[in-house]
N, C-alpha and C positions, 0 to 999 in steps of 0.2 A: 498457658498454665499447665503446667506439669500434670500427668492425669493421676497420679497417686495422692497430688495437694490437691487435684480438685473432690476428688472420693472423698478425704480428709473435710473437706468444709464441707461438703454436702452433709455429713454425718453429723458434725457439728452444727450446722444449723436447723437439723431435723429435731436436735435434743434441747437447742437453745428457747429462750422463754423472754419477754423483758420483765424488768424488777419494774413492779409496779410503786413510782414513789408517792404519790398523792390522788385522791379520787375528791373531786367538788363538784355542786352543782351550781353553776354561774347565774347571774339572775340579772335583768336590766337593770341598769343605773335609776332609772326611773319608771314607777308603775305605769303601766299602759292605760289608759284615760277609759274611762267604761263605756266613751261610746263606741271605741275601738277593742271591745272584749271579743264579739265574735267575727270570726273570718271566715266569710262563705266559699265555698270550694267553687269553681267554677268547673263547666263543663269538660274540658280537660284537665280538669284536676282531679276530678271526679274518676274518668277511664283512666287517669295512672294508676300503676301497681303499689302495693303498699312495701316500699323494700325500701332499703338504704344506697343510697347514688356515696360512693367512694371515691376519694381524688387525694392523692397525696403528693405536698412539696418539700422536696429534700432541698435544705440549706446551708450552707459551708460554716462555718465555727466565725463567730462575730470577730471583730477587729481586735479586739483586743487580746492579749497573750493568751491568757486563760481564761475560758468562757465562766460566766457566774449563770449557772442552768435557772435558779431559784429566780434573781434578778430577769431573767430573759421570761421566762411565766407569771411574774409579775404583772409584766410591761403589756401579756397578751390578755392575761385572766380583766386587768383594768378596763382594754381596750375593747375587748370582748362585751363586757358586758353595757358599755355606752355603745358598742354597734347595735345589740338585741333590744337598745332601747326603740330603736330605730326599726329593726330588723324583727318587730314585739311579735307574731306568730309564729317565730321560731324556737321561743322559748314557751309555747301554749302546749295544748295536748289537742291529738283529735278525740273531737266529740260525738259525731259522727259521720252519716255517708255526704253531709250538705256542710257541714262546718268545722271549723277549729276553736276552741276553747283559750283566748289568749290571755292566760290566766298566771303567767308570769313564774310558772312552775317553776323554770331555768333548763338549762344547756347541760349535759354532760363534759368536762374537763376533765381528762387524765393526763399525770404526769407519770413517762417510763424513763428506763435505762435500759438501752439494749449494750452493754462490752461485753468484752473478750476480744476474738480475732476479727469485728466486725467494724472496719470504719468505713467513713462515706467514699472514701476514694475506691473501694472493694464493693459495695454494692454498685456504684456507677460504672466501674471498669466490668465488671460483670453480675445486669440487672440477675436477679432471682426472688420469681414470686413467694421461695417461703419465707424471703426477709420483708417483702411487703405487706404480706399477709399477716404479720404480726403486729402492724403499726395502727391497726385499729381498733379504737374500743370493743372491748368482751368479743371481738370477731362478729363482727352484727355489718359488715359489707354485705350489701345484696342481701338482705335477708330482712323479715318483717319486721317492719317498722308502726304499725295500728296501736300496740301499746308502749305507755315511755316515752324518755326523751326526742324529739324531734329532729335533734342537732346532736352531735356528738364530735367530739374533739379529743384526739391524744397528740400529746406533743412528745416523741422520744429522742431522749441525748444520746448519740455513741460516744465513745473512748475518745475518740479525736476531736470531740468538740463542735462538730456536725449537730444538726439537728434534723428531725422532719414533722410535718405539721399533718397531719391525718383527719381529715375532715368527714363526718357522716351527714348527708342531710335526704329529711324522708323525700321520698319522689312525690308524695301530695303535695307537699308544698312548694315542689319546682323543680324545673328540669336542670341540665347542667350547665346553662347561660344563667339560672337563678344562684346554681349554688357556685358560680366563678366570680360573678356581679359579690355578693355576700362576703365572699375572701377577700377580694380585692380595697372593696373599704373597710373590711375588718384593718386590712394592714397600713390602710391610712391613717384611719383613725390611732394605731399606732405610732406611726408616726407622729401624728401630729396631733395632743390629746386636748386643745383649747376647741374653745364652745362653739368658738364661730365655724371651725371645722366640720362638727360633729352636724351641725343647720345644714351643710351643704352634700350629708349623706340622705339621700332624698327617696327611697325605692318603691316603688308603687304596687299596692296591692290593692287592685282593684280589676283585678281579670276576671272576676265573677262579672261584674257590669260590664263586660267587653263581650264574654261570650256566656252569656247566660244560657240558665235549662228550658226555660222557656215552659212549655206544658211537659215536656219530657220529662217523664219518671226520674228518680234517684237514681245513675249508674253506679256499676259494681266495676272495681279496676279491673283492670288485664290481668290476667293469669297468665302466669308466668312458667314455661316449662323447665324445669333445671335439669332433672337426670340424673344421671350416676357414670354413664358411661362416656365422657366427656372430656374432652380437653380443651386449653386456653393455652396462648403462644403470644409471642409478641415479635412482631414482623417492623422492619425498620425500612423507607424508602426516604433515601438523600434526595434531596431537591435536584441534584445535577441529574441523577436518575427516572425523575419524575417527567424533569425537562422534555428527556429524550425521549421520553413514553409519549408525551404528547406531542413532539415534531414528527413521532411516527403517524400518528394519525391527521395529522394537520390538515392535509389534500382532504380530507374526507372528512373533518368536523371543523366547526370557525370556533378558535380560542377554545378549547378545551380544558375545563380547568383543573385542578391537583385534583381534587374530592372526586369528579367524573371519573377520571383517567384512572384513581388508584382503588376504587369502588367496584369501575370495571373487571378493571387484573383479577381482583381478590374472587369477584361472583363466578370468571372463567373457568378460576381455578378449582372452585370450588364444585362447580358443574364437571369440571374432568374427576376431581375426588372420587364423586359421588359414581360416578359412569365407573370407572375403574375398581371399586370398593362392594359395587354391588353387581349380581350375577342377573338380575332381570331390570337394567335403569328404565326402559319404557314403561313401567307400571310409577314411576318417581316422577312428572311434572314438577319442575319449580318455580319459585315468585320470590324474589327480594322485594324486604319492602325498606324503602330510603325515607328515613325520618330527617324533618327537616325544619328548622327553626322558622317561624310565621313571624316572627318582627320584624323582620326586614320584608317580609312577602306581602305586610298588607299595604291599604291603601287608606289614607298615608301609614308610613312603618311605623311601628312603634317604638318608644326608647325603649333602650338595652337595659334599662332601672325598671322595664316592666316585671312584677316578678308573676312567677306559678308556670302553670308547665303548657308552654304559649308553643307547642309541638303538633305536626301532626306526619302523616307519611303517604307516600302515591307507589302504588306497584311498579315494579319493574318486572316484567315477564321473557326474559331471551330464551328460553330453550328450555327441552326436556333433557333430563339426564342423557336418553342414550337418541337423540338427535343427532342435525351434525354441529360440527363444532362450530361456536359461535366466536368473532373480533370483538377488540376492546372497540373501536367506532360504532358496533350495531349496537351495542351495550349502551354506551352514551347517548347514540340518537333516541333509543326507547328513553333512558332517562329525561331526558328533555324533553321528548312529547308530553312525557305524564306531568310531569310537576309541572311546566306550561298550561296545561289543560286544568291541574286540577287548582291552580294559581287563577287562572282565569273565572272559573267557577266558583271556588269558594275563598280564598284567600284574600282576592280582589273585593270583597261583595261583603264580608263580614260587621260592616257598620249600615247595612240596609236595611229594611225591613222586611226583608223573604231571608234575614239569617238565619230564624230557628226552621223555619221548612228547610232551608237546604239542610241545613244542618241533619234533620231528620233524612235527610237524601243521602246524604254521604255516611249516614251511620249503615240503610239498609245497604248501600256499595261494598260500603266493608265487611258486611257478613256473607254477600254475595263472592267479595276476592276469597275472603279464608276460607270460604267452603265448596271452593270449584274442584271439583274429581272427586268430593268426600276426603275421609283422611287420609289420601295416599299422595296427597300436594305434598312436597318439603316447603316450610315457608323458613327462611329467612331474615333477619333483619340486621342492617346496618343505618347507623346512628354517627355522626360527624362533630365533634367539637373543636374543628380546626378553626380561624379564625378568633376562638372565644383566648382574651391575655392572660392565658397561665402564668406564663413568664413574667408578665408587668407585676403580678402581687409581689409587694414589696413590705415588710415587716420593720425597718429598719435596717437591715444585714444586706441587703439588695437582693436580687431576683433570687431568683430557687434556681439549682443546677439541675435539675431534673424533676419534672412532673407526670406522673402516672397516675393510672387505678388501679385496684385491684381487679388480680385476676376473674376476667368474666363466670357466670355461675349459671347461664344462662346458654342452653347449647343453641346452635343456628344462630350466632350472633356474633358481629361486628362492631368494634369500638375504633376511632378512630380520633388523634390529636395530633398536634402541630411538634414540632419536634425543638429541640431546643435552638438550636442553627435558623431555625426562621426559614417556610419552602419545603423542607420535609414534613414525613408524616410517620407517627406511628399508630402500629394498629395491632390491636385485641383482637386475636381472631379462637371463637369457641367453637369448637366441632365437635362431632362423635369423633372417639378414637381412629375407627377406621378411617373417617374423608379424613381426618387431620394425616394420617400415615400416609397418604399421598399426597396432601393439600400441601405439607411443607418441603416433597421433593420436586413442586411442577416447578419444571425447566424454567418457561417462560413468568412464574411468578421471579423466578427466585435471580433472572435478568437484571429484573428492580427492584428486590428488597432482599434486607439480608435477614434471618432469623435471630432475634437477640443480641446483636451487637452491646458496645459497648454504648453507656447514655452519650459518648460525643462529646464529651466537655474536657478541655484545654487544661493543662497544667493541673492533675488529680491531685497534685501534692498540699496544691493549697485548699484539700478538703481533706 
């Protein structure tokens, strides 16, 4: 693109706004049964942060000539509200630091209009987070969620008949395999609106009685450090790229997989940023901490219908800033001891009866990781939602041409998703201004990902 048209939109999209057409608040199809009024937080639901987890699906303009926007909100506001009959603590309030109130308040629903010079086949040829940051309700991404709706929804139409679906769901009530699980029969239940359907949307909440407080006090979420001086990026790695990241290492780890390998790259990088950006790095020790999905880790796993925020994370410790330089293999093998270790400890063991001692074991661990050196640790965290089927949500119109979040708001933080191609990955990478100023020119990241590409999808025209 021409650099005088790209000036032009930049400008244009800094002033642009969407036409807000309709604000409802969605309510179950059916009242929730009083013996199902309160929802006890479980223990990890309890340590999440109280903020809005954001996930947005851009869609191509329905089959037909002329999309009918009113018709197509219909079909979701109906569908919507037989999911939440289902789905009944996402339409409650919290009540407090132990429960949810599922009291059938409703959902927040907005319907926008983003036109002008803005269709789908322009945001996907070149993503930009001020167009995403617009698609969600009152701008309430990342940001506290203790009062009000629970759930929030904007659905905006562009000029070309595109659409995209903007989802808000509080982090109490579940992580991003909760709120992927939640979309995904949302858009069945669109699909297909008979009863016998709606019987086989089944999600389980009941991860209080999985990991319960046991005598431990009421916890208070994580705090969350946002900042000011910060940046977020969004770095792209082609599968074919990925591939050969990991035949590099092969002799030296067995099967390495995408997440390891591209977790790696990013932490290297991110340890040269920091080394380069700052004039004393041996006073900066660091620590990734790799959050990592427990349904599949325990014993036996759990369904993927498990909902609430069934998360937890093991350190990774390679180096100090101004060390020496650490490989993607030494990265991975520490990966693999810890979450081995801490898989064997407590993820293995979580249906015995020494769960709530460990449990209390691995909380005092944790306070021991984040306060080693005092506050001159950088801690890190990267987060993975590869595997979770973005893609498979299907509304009717078929898959989404691109799935994102919104820009991260949270600095030392890694987001990571599956790409649309299937084998790639993309990834949210938020730093201080300065590591990002080196973070986006290391050599060796920048082998395997490109910054900001286009979303990769085939024939733009038919969006």
């Amino acid at each position: 693109m021409d650099a005088s048209i790209s000036t032009q939109h930049n400008l244009i999209y800094s002033t642009m706004q969407p036409q807000i057409v309709s604000r409802q608040s969605i309510k179950p199809s059916s009242p929730t049964p009083p013996h199902l009024r309160t929802h006890a937080l479980s223990l990890f639901d309890q340590l999440a942060p109280h903020m809005y987890v954001p996930l947005v699906f851009f869609f191509r303009r329905p089959h037909a000539a002329s999309p009918n926007p009113p018709c197509t909100s219909h079909f979701l506001q109906r569908s919507l509200s037989a999911t939440l009959s289902r789905y009944y603590p996402f339409a409650g309030r919290i009540k407090d630091k132990l429960t949810v109130d599922c009291n059938d308040e409703g959902v927040t629903f907005l319907e926008a209009r983003l036109e002008g010079v803005v269709t789908l086949a322009e945001i996907l040829e070149g993503p930009k987070s001020e167009i995403v940051e617009m698609l969600f309700v009152d701008g309430l991404q990342w940001k506290h969620s203790k009062m009000g709706p629970l759930l929030a929804i904007q659905v905006t139409y562009f000029q070309c008949g595109g659409f995209a679906v903007a989802v808000l769901l509080s982090h109490k009530l579940g992580d991003l395999a909760t709120l992927v699980k939640f979309v995904t029969d949302w858009g069945f239940l669109t699909r297909d609106t008979s009863t016998s359907a709606q019987h086989t949307v089944n999600p389980l909440f009941h991860s209080a009685d999985l990991f319960p407080l046991g005598d431990l006090p009421p916890m208070s979420g994580a705090a969350i450090e946002e900042g000011k001086n910060f940046t977020c990026k969004r770095f792209v790695f082609e599968a074919s790229k990925i591939e050969a990241l990991k035949r590099s290492i092969s002799d030296k780890v067995k099967n390495p997989t995408r997440v390891e390998v591209v977790t790696a790259l990013i932490y290297i990088a991110i340890i040269s940023a920091l080394r380069d950006s700052n004039p004393n790095p041996n006073n900066h020790p660091t620590l990734l901490l790799q959050t990592m999905n427990l349904r599949t880790r325990m014993v036996p796993p759990l369904p993927e219908s498990t909902m609430g925020n069934i998360v937890s994370f093991f350190p990774v410790a390679a180096a100090a800033a101004g060390e020496r330089e650490v490989e993607v293999h030494e990265v991975v093998g520490v990966m693999r001891k810890e979450m081995g270790e801490f898989c064997d400890k407590y993820a293995k063991k979580y249906r015995t009866e020494e769960w709530v001692e460990l449990i209390k074991k691995r909380l005092n661990e944790v306070r021991e990781i984040l306060s080693k050196n005092g506050k001159s640790q950088l801690v890190y965290r990267c987060s993975s939602g590869c595997k979770f089927p973005v893609y498979g949500v299907d509304f009717g119109w078929g898959g989404a041409a691109w799935v994102t979040m919104a820009a991260l708001r949270m600095k030392n933080t890694v987001m990571m998703m599956d790409d649309k191609n299937g084998g790639g990955i993309e990834a949210l990478v938020c730093l201080d201004d300065k590591e990002m100023g080196g973070f986006q020119h290391n050599e060796e990241l920048l082998a395997y990902a490109s910054l900001n590409p286009t979303a990769n999808c085939a024939n733009y025209a038919n969006y």
